[in-house]
C-alpha positions, 0 to 999 in steps of 0.5 A, a space after each residue: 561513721 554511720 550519716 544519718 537521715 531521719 525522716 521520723 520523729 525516732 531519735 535513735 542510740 546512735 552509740 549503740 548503732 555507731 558501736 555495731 558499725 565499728 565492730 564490723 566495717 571501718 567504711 562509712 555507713 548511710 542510714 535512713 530512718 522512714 515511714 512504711 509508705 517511703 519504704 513501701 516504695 523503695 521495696 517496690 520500686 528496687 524488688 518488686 515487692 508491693 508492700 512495706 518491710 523492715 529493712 532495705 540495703 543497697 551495698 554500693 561499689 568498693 571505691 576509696 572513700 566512698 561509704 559501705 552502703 545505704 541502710 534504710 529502715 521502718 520506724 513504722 515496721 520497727 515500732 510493730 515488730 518491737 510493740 509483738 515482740 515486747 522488744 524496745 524500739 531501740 533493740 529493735 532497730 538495732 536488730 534491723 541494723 544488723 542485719 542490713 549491715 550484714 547485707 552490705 558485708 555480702 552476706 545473703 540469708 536467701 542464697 547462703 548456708 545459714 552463714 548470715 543467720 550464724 553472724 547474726 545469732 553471734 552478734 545479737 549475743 555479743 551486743 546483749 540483744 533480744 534473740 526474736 530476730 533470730 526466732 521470726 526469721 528461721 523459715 527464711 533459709 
């Protein structure tokens, strides 16, 4: 089950992120819907990085009970990105949940051999998703 605060005025699929969820983890998720200024913040504040971005994920211990994490996203960010690359903001946020999703499960595109960049590619086809996620993030590896 994914616990939604939104401090947007998005109104998400929530069956479509609650579909990605199932097919991944049967931990609770948290999920957060902002602006690029709050985001903004937490970038700064948690990886000192001084500006917004798309996606934020803090994994938190495995304890019986206790959810998977906490998954923040942009809607600002979203709106931009799905704006350039002729995506829906829907996609596009489902883009962005995945890959934070993929963060909480362990993987890490800035430690890893391509395995998260493989997951992710084998998800965006599996859920019918635009592939710019793939294209725009290739020079991260």
């Amino acid at each position: 089950m994914i616990e939604i605060a939104n401090e947007t005025d998005y109104q998400p699929n929530v069956n479509l992120l609650e579909t990605i969820a199932a097919e991944l983890t049967d931990r609770d998720i948290e999920l957060i819907f902002t602006d690029n200024a709050t985001i903004q913040e937490m970038n700064r504040e948690h990886r000192g990085i001084d500006a917004p971005t798309d996606v934020l994920s803090f994994p938190l211990k495995k304890v019986p009970f206790a959810p998977l994490g906490e998954i923040v996203i942009s809607v600002d960010y979203a709106k931009n990105k799905a704006s350039e690359y002729k995506n829906s903001l829907d996609d596009e946020i489902a883009l962005l949940f995945i890959h934070g999703l993929l963060h909480l499960l362990g993987y890490d595109h800035e430690t890893d051999q391509g395995e998260m960049r493989k997951k992710e590619e084998e998800l965006i086809r599996h859920f019918g998703l635009p592939g710019s996620l793939i294209v725009r993030t290739e020079g991260d590896d």
